[in-house]
N, C-alpha and C positions, 0 to 999 in steps of 0.2 A: 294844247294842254300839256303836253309832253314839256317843252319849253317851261312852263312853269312850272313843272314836279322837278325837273332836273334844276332851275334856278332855288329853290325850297331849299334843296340840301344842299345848294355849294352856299349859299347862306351862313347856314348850322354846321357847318365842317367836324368841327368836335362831337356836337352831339350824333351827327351822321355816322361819323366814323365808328363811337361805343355802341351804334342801336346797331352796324354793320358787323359789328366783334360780339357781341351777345348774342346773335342769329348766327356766326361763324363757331360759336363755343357748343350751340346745340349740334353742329353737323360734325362737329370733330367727335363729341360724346359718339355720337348714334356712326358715325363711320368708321373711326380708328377704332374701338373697342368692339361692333362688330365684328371688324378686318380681325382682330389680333382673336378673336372668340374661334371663329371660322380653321384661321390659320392652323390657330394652337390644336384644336380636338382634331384639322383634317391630316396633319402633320403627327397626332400620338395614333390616330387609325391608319394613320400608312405606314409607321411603324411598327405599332401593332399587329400589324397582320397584312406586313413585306415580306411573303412566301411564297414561294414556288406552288405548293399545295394547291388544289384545287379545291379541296373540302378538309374543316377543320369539324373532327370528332369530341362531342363533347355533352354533358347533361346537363338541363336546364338548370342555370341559374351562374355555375362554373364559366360560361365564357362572357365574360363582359370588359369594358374598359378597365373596370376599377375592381376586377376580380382574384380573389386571393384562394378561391377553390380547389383544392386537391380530392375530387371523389372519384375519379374515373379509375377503373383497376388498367393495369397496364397491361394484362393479358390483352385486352381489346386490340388491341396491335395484332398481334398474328392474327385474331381471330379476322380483322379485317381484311387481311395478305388473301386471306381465301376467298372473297369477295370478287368474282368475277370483274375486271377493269383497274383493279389496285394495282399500282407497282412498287410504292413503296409508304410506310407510314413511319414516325416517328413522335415519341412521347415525348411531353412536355409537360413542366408544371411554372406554372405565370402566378407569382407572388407579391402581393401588394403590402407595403411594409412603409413607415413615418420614416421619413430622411432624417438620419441623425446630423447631417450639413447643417439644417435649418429648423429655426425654432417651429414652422407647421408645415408641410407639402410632405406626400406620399413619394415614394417611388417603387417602380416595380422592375423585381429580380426574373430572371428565365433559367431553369433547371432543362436542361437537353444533354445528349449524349454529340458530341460537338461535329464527330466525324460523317452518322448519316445526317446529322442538319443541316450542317456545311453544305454535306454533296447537295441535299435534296434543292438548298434555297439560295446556289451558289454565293456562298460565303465563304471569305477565305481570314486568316489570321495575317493581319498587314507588318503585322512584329509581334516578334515573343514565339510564343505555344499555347497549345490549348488546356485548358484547365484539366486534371487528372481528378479521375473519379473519386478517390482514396484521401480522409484528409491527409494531411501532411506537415511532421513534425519538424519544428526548428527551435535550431539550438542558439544560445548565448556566446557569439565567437567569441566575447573577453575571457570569458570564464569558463567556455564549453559546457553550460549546469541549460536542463531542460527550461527553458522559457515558456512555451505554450503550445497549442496544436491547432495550425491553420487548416484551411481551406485553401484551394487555387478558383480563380473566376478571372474573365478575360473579359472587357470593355471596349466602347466604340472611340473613334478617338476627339468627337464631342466631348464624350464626362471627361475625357484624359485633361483635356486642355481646361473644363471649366473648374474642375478640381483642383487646376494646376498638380494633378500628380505624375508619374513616371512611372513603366515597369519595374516591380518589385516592392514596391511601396503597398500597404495596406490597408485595406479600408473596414471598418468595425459593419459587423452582418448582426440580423437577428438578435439585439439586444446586447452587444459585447462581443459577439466573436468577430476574430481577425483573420482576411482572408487576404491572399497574397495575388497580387495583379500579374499574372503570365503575361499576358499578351493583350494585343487588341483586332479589333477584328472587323472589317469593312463590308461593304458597305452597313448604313445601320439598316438593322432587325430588331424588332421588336424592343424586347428591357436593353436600357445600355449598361447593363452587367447580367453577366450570365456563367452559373458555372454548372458540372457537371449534375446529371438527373441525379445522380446517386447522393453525393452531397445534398442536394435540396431536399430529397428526399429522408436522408438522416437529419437534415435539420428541423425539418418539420414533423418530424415523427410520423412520416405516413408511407412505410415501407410498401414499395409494390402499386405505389396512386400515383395519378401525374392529375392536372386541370383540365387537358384536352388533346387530343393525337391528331399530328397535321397527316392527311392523307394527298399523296399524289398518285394518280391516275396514270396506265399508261398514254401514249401517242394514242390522238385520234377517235377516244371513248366518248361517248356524251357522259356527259357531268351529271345532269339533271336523271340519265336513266343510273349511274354509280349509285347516285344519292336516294334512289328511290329504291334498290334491291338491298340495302346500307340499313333505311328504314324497315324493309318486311323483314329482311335476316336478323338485327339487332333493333328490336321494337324497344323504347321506351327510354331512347337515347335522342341526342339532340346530334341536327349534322347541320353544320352553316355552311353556304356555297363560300369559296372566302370573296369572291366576285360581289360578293349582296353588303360585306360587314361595312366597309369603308362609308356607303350609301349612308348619310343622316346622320354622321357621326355626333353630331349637337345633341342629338336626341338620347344621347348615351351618357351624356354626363347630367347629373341628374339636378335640378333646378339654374339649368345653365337658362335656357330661353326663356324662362321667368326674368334670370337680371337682365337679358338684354331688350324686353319689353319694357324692365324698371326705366332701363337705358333711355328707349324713344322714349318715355313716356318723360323723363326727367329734360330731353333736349326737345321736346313740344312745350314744354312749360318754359325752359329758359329763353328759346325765341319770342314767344307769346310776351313771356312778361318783360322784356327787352323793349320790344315794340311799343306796346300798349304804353308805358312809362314815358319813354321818349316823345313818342307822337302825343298822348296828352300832355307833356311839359311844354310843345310847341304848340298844340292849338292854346294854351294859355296866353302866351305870350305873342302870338299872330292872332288876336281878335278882332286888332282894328283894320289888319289888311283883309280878313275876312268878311269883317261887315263894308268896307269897300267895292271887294266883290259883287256881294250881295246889294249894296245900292246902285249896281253900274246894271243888274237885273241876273247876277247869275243862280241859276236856282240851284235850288239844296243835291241836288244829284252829281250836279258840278263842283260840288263844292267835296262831297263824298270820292269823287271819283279821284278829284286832286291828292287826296289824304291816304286814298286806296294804293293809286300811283305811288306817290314815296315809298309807301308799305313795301308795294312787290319790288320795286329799285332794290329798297334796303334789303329785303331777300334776296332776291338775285346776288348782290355783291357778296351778302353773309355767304351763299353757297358758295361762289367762287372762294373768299377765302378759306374756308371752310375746307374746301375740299384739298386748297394747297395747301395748308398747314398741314389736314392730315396727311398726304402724302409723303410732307417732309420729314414728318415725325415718322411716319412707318419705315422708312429710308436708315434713317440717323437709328430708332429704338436695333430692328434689324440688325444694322453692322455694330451696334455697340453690344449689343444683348443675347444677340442670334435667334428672335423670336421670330416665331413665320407670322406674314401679315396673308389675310389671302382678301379683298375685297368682294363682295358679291355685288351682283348689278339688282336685286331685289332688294336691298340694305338701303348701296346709293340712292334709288331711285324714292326709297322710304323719308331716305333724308332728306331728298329736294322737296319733297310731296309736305314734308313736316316743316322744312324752314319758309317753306314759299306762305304755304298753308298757316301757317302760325303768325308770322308776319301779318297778313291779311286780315286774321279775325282776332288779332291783335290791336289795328287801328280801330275796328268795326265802332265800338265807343266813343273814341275821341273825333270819329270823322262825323255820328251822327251829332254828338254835341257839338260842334265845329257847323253843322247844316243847321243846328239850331238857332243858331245866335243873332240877334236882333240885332241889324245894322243901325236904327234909329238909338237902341238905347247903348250902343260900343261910340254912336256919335258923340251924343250928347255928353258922353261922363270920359272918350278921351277927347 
């Protein structure tokens, strides 16, 4: 039987090969836009919260991906210092603001005091200096007459390159103000622009507030007992292990695994309807070798199984291409784009399970109609 399912499709080469790429077009949906799903949130949480810190101090609702919260008073800081196990904290405010680059996409600024951030989450400034507290005036060198009043903030050297800008060059903050690029600063943390707490704090009008205080532990402390005399001393605060944030990061942006259900669900339909079209345009046109069959005495299950056969071939092959394409395109998007791809083997294993699967109860129609067909009356009328 095998023999015949594989003679079937070297037959139809053309048709084999589209009903092959329509079951390859479902695995590319459902694997490359998982992978680049995955990559992208597990690549903005390891950014986000690429800290030394062992526990990030913060009140429900302020610490999230897409969090633009300043309600934490910054007193909390010392107040923590005195916390049996602390050795060091540092305020920050995490600001989520519409990219003026592009017509729709957020991007998020970091307000810190640059020198204990640095030390706490060893980060260093790879050129330039680090952004100074205080704005800071410049003048018109043709004419020497007052121009405007900047800002300093210092960037990873990702935005440097994708912005195509340089040190000194400036970029428009908070609706129009112009802030001047010091430096840059390695490896990346968190927002890939960051300037002083004080500045962010004058920009957003919220003197004395930061979003959330990273705390770092001495040598050697448990974490989990930190976080829990954290809780009885300062009740009615929120404290994340920063160990836990990274964990689910999908689950953080908010109707993301809705599209990627849209996803499978959109490449089960395009394998499905792939098949079923194909395989019923050829049991069409194979009725009379069919009813052949059938008068040589082959019965309806044989005849189902042969039709089943093609099916899983044609799956099988769609997964293989399927799987090369995507990876060729994760490769090429990658080095053109710099998007992280990250694959999971629960995705893959979804996609084979949907292109094999679909395939299959895709022919399930044209195979029983195909077991139906009356060898005397395909005799008589071919």
């Amino acid at each position: 039987m095998l023999e015949l399912v594989f003679a079937n499709l070297k037959v139809r080469p053309f048709r084999t090969l589209i009903s092959v790429i329509g079951v390859a077009l479902g695995v590319v949906l459902i694997v490359l836009f998982t992978g680049l799903a995955k990559g992208m949130t597990d690549d903005m949480a390891n950014r986000a919260y690429n800290v030394s810190a062992e526990i990030i101090f913060s009140r429900a609702g302020a610490l999230e991906l897409t969090s633009s919260n300043a309600s934490v008073p910054t007193a909390y800081a010392n107040r923590l210092m005195q916390i049996e196990g602390v050795a060091a904290t540092v305020p920050m405010i995490q600001f989520i603001t519409p990219n003026p680059n592009q017509r729709w996409g957020f991007q998020r600024l970091d307000g810190v005091d640059w020198e204990p951030f640095a030390q706490m989450n060893n980060i260093r400034i790879a050129d330039g200096r680090a952004p100074q507290s205080a704005n800071v005036a410049q003048t018109n060198s043709a004419d020497n007459n007052f121009l405007q009043t900047v800002g300093e903030v210092v960037v990873d050297e990702r935005y440097l390159r994708d912005e195509n800008l340089k040190i000194g060059d400036q970029i428009e903050l908070f609706g129009g103000k112009r802030y001047a690029i010091t430096g840059v600063f390695a490896p990346p943390s968190g927002a890939r622009i960051k300037m002083s707490l004080a500045a962010m704090q004058d920009a957003l009008e919220a003197p004395n507030k930061c979003t959330n205080i990273l705390v770092k532990l001495k040598d050697g402390v448990n974490v989990d007992e930190v976080a829990a005399r954290i809780n009885e001393q300062l009740p009615g605060n929120k404290v994340n292990l920063t160990r836990d944030l990274v964990i689910d990061a999908q689950d953080r942006i908010p109707a993301l695994n809705t599209f990627l259900r849209v996803l499978v669900i959109l490449g089960a339909f395009v394998s499905t309807v792939f098949v079923l079209l194909s395989m019923y345009t050829t049991i069409t046109e194979r009725r009379k070798e069919i009813g052949i069959l059938k008068s040589l005495g082959a019965p309806k299950s044989f005849i189902i199984k042969v039709i089943e056969g093609e099916a899983l071939m044609i799956g099988v092959f769609g997964v293989l291409l399927g799987f090369i394409v995507s990876f060729a395109a994760s490769n090429l998007i990658a080095k053109i784009f710099d998007l992280q791809f990250e694959f999971s083997r629960n995705w893959i294993l979804t996609a084979i399970a949907i292109a094999i699967g679909g395939s299959l109860f895709g022919a399930l129609y044209p195979a029983w109609r195909a077991s139906a067909i009356d060898p005397v009356e395909v005799m008589a009328n071919e």
